[in-house]
C-alpha positions in Angstrom: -12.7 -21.3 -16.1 -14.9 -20.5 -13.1 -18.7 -20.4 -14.2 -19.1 -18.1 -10.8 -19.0 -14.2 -11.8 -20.2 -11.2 -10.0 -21.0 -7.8 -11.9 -18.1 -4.6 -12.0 -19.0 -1.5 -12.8 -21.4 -3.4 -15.4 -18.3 -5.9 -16.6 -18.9 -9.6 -16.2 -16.0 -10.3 -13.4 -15.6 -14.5 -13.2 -13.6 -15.7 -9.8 -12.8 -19.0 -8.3 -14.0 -19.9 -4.8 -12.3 -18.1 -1.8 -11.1 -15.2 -4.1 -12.1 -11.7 -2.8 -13.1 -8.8 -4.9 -9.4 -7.2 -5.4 -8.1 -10.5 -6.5 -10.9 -11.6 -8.5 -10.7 -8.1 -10.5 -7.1 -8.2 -10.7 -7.4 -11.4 -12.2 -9.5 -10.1 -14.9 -7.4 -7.1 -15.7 -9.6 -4.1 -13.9 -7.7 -2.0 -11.7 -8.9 -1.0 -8.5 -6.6 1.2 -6.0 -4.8 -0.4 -3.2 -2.2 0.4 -0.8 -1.9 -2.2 2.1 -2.7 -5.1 -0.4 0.0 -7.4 -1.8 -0.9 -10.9 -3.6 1.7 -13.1 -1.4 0.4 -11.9 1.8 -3.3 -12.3 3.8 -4.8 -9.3 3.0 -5.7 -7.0 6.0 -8.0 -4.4 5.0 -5.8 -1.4 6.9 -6.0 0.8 4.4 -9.7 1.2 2.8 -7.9 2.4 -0.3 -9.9 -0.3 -2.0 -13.3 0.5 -0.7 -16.1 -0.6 -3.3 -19.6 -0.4 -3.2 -21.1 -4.0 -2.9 -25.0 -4.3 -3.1 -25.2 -0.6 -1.7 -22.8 -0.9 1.2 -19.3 0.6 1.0 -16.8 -2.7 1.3 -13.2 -3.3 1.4 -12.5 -5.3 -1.9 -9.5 -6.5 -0.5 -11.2 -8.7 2.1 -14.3 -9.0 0.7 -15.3 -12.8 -1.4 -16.6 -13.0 -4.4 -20.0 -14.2 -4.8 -22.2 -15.2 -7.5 -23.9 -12.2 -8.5 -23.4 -9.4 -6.4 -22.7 -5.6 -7.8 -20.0 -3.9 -7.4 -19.0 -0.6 -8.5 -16.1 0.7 -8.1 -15.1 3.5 -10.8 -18.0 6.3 -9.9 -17.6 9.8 -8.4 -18.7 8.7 -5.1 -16.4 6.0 -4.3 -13.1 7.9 -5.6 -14.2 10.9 -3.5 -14.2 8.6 -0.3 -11.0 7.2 -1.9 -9.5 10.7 -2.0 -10.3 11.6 1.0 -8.3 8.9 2.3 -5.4 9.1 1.1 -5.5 13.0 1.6 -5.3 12.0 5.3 -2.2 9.6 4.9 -0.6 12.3 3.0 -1.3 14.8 6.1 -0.9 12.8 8.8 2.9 11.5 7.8 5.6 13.9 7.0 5.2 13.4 3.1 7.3 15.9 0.6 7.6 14.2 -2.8 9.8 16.2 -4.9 12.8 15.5 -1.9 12.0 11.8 -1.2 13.8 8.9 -3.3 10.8 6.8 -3.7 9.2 10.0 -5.9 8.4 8.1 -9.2 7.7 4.3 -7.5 5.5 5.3 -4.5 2.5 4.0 -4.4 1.3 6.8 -2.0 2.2 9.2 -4.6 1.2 7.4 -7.8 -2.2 6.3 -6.4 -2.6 10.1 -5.3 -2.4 11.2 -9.3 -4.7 8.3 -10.0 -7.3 10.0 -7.8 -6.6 13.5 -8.9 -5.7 14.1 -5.7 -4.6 18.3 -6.2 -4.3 19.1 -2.3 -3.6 17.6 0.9 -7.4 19.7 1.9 -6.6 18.9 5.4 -4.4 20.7 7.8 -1.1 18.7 8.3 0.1 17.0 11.6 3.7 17.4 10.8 5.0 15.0 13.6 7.9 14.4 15.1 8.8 11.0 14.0 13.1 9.6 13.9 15.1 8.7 11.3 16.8 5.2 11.7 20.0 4.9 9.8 21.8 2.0 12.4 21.0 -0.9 9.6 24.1 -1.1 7.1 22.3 -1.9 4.4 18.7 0.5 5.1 17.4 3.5 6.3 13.8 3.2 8.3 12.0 6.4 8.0 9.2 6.5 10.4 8.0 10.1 8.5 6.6 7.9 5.8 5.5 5.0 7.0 1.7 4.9 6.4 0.8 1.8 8.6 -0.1 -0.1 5.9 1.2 -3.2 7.9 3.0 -4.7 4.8 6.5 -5.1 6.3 4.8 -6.6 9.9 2.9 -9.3 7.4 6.1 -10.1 5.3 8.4 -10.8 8.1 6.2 -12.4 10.3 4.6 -14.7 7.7 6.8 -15.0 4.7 10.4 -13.9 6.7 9.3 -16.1 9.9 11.3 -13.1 12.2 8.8 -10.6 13.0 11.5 -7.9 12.7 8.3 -5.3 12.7 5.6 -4.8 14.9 2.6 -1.9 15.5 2.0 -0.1 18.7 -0.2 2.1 20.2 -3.9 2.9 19.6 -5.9 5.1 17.1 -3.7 8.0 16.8 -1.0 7.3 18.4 -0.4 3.7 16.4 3.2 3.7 15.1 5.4 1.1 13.5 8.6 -0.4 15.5 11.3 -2.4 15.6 11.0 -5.9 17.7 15.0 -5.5 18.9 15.8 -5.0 22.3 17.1 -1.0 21.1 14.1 -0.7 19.3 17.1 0.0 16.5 16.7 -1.5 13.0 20.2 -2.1 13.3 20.0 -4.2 15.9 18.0 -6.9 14.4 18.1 -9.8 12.3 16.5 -8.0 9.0 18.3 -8.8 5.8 18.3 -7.3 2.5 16.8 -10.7 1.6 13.9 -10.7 3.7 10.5 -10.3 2.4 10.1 -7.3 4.1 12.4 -5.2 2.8 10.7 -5.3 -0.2 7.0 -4.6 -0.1 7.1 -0.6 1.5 4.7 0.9 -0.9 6.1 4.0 0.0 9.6 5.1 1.5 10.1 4.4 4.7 12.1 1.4 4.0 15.2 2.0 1.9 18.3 0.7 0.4 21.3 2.7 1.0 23.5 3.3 -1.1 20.9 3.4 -4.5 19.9 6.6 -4.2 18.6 7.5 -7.5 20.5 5.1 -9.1 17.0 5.4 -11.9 16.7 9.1 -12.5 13.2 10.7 -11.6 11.1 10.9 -14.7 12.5 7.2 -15.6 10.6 5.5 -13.0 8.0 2.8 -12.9 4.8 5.3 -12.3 6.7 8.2 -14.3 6.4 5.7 -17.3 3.2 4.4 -16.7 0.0 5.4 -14.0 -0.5 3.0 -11.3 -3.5 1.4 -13.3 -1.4 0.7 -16.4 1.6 -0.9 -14.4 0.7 -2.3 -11.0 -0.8 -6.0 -10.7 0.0 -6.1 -7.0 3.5 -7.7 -6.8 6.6 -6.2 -5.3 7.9 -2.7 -6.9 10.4 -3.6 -8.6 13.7 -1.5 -7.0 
């Protein structure tokens, strides 16, 4: 056991050297909320989901190391209202309608939006025109979900070793594509074995054919909320 520990929201949190906040936390069983973050990949901060006060200053947990005796907090008003806000504007600025999408019930979008008490979108949507890729046999890419979270770019460049997935574009006009001559999924090398296709927190990269193969209401974060059942690693599918 690490004799190193910093201090969350007032609980004694010990961590081994080059551990960041997120994992350190995780570690210990506290929960904080996360999007872009996934335990077999180098974390990239994209997201802010996991913003936590540090010492005063307003931090990304998920990039942020541990050290001996610094204060965190993470469960107050203020930090889940910055939180919120965040993930209101994901929610507006991609083409999001729960009750029709087959990830309802294991998005992380959506379950991380009841942990939050998210009630509204509060901003005015974008609704942007963004394509549908079906040319994959195996998976559908839909762009109208994606929420740059940069996941499926880490896991097939680092773990996958094909960079299938790329970003472009600046600021608001950053979108995720397809590193084939077409631009096509389908026109790829991306396997259903890949890393890749399975770490889309939300759904813009699915299976075909499974269509609610697990009825809605039967799902992983229809059981359980998001802090009772996620510890970082894949959703399972």
């Amino acid at each position: 056991m690490s004799d190193s520990c910093f201090s969350l929201d007032g609980a004694s949190i010990a961590f081994a050297a080059g551990q960041t906040i997120l994992q350190a936390a995780m570690d210990a069983g506290h929960y904080i909320p996360h999007l872009c973050f996934h335990p077999e990949l180098k974390p990239h901060g994209s997201c802010k989901v996991c913003s936590v006060r540090v010492d005063g200053n307003m931090m990304a947990s998920c990039t942020t190391p541990a050290r001996q005796g610094m204060k965190v907090e993470s469960a107050t008003t203020e930090v889940d209202d910055q939180r919120r806000a965040v993930v209101q504007m994901l929610f507006v600025e991609g083409n999001h309608f729960c009750p029709s999408c087959e990830q309802s019930g294991r998005c992380k979008l959506q379950a991380t939006a009841y942990e939050l008490q998210m009630t509204s979108p509060h901003f005015d949507h974008f609704f942007p025109d963004r394509a549908v890729d079906a040319s994959h046999p195996d998976f559908l890419l839909d762009f109208n979900r994606c929420i740059l979270c940069s996941l499926c770019v880490r896991a097939s460049r680092d773990v996958d070793q094909k960079a299938v997935f790329g970003l472009a574009g600046r600021g608001i006009g950053t979108r995720l594509i397809v590193n084939s001559e077409s631009g096509r999924l389908g026109d790829s090398d991306f396997a259903a074995t890949d890393k890749a296709a399975q770490v889309c927190p939300v759904g813009a990269i699915l299976r075909k054919r499974q269509g609610f193969n697990v009825p809605i209401g039967q799902r992983t974060y229809d059981v359980a909320p998001i802090r009772e059942s996620d510890r970082g690693g894949p959703e399972k599918r």
